[in-house]
C-alpha atoms as one frame of an Amber mdcrd trajectory, in Angstrom:
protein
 -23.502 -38.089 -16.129 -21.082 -35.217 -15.527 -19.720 -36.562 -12.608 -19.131
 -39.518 -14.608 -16.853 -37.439 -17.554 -15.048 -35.538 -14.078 -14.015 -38.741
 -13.135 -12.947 -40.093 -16.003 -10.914 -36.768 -17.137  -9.673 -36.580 -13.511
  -8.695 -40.135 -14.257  -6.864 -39.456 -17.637  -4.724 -36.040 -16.238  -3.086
 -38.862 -13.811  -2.788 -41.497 -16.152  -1.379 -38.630 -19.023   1.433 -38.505
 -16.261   1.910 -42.185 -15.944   2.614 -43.081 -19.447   5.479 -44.095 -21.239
   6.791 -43.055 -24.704   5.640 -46.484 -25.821   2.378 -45.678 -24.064   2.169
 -42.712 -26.028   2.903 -43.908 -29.930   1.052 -47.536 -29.377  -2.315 -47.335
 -31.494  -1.083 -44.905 -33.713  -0.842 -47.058 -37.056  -4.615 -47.264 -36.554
  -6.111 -45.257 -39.788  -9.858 -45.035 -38.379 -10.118 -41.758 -35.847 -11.707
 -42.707 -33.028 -13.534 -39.969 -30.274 -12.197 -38.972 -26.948 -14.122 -41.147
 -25.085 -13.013 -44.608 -26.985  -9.304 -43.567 -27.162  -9.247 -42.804 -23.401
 -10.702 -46.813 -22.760  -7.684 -47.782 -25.159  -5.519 -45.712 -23.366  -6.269
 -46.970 -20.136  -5.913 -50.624 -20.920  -2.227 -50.037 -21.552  -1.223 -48.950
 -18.423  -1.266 -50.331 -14.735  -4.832 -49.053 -12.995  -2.789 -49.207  -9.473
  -0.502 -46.815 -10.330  -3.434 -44.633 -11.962  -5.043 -44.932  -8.600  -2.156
 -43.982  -6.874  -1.858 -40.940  -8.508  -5.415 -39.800  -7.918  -4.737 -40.523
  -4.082  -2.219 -37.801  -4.287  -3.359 -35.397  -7.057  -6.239 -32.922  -7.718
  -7.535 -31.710 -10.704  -9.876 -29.144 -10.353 -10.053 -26.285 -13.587 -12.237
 -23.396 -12.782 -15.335 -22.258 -14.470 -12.897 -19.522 -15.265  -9.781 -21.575
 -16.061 -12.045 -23.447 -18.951 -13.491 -19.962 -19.846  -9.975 -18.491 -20.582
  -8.795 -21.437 -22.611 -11.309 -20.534 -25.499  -9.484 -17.416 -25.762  -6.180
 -18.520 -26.892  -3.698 -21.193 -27.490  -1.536 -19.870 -25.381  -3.763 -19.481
 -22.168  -5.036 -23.166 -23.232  -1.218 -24.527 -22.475  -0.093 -22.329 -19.738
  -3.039 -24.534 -17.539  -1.731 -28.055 -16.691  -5.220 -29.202 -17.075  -6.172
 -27.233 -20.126  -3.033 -28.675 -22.150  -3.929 -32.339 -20.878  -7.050 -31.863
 -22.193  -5.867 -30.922 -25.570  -3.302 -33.792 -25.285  -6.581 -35.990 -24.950
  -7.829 -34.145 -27.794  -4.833 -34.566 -30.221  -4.373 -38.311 -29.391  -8.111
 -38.235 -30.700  -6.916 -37.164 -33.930  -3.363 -39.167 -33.846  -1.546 -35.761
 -34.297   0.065 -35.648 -30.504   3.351 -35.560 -31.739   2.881 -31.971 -31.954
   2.259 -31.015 -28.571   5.160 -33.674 -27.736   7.317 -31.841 -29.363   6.539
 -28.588 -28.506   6.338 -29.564 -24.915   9.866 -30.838 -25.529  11.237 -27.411
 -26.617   9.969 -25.639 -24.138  11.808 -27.740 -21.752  15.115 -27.827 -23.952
  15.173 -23.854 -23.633  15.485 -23.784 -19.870  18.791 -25.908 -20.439  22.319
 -24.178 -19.634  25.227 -26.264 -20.301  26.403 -27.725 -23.896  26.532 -31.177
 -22.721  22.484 -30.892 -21.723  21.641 -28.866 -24.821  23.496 -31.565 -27.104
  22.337 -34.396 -25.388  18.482 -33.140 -25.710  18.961 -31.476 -28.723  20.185
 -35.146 -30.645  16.941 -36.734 -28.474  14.585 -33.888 -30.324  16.173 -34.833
 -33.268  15.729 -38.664 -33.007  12.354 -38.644 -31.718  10.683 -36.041 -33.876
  12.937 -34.468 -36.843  14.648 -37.204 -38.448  12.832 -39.339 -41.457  10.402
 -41.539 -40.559  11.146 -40.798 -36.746   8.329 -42.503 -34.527   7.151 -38.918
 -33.452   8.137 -37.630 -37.056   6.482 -33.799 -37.160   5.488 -32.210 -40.741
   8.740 -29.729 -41.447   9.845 -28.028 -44.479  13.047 -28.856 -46.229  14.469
 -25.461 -44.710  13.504 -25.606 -41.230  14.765 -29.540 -40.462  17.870 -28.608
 -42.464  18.500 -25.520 -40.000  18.127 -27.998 -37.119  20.427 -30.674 -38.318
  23.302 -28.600 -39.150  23.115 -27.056 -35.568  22.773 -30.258 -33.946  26.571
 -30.123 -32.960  26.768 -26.658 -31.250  22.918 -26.862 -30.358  21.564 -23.259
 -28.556  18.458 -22.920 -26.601  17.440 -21.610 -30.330  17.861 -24.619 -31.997
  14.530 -25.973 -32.667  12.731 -22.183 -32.461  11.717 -21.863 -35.894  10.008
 -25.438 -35.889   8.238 -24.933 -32.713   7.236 -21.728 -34.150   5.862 -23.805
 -36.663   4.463 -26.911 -34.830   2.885 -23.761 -32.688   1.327 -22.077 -35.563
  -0.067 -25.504 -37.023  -1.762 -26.009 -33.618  -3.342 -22.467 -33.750  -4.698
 -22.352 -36.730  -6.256 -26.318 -36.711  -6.362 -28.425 -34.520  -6.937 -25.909
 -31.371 -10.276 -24.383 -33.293 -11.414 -27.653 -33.620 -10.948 -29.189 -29.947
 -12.951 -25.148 -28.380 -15.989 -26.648 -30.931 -15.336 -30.188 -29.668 -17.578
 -32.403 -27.756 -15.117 -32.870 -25.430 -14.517 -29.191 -24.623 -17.948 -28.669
 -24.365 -18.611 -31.244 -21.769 -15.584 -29.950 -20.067 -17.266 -26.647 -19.423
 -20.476 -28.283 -19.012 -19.151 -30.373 -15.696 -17.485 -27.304 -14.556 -20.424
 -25.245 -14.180 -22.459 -28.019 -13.163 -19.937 -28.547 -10.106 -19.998 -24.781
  -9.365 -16.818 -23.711  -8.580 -14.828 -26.811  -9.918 -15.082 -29.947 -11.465
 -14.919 -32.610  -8.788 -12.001 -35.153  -8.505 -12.062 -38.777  -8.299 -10.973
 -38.593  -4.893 -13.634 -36.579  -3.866
């Protein structure tokens, strides 16, 4: 049975790669939660299974006893692991909240940009995709902090979109990350690890 959830994680950190932002939002309307396990079978009939399985021919995903150890003791930790923040991408799509780590995710990578044209250009996606009203990614903001962002969304800085992430970060601290270290799916996580020994084994394996 563990080498069963292995493969089917292993499976979903390659298709998590694969998908498309329309990928990503279909489902979402649905009101009913549904666990890990049934979103992952939705997920995977949306996308092609040959390029899943081309993915797995070329990837590894193999957490350590240690890795899933160290992302019970922080948020930060939990992201900083490719694995560990696919995992909580599996477990936010559970809940239909992954808009937050979307966004997040999405200004981390707008702070490594340099030049204006990059920074306004990604700064107007941001904007589109998560900020505006009734954006398809639309992320809970207060009056203040989406008005900050929209009046700097013509001389956008690598600070832009700090105090929402800030935010977005916080929300994700305080709820839903408690919630996915006392999940099911967490605890099977750890539970295949140490079953494996040193790591949880791959599909290619």
């Amino acid at each position: 049975m563990r080498e069963n959830l292995a493969r089917v994680l292993s499976l979903e950190m390659a298709f998590i790669d694969s998908m498309t932002p329309t990928d990503l939002s279909a489902d979402k309307k649905g009101k009913k939660k549904k666990n890990w396990r049934h979103r992952i079978q939705f997920l995977l009939k949306t996308n092609s299974s040959q390029s899943v399985m081309h993915q797995m021919k070329n990837r590894s995903y193999r957490p350590s006893v240690d890795d899933v150890n160290q992302w019970a003791q922080s948020l930060d930790k939990l992201l900083s692991h490719k694995y560990g923040k696919a995992a909580f991408r599996i477990f936010l799509k559970s809940e239909f909240c992954e808009e937050n780590i979307e966004f997040w995710t999405a200004c981390e990578d707008f702070k490594t940009l340099t030049s204006h044209k990059d920074l306004l250009s990604k700064a107007n996606s941001i904007y589109e995709e998560f900020i505006k009203s009734e954006a398809s990614k639309e992320i809970n903001l207060d009056f203040h902090t989406k008005n900050g962002i929209i009046q700097s969304l013509h001389t956008p800085s690598a600070t832009s979109f700090l105090a929402a992430q800030k935010k977005i970060y916080s929300l994700m601290e305080n709820n839903s990350y408690p919630r996915f270290i006392h999940s099911d799916l967490y605890n099977e996580l750890c539970a295949a690890a140490r079953g494996e020994g040193k790591h949880i084994k791959s599909l290619s394996n």
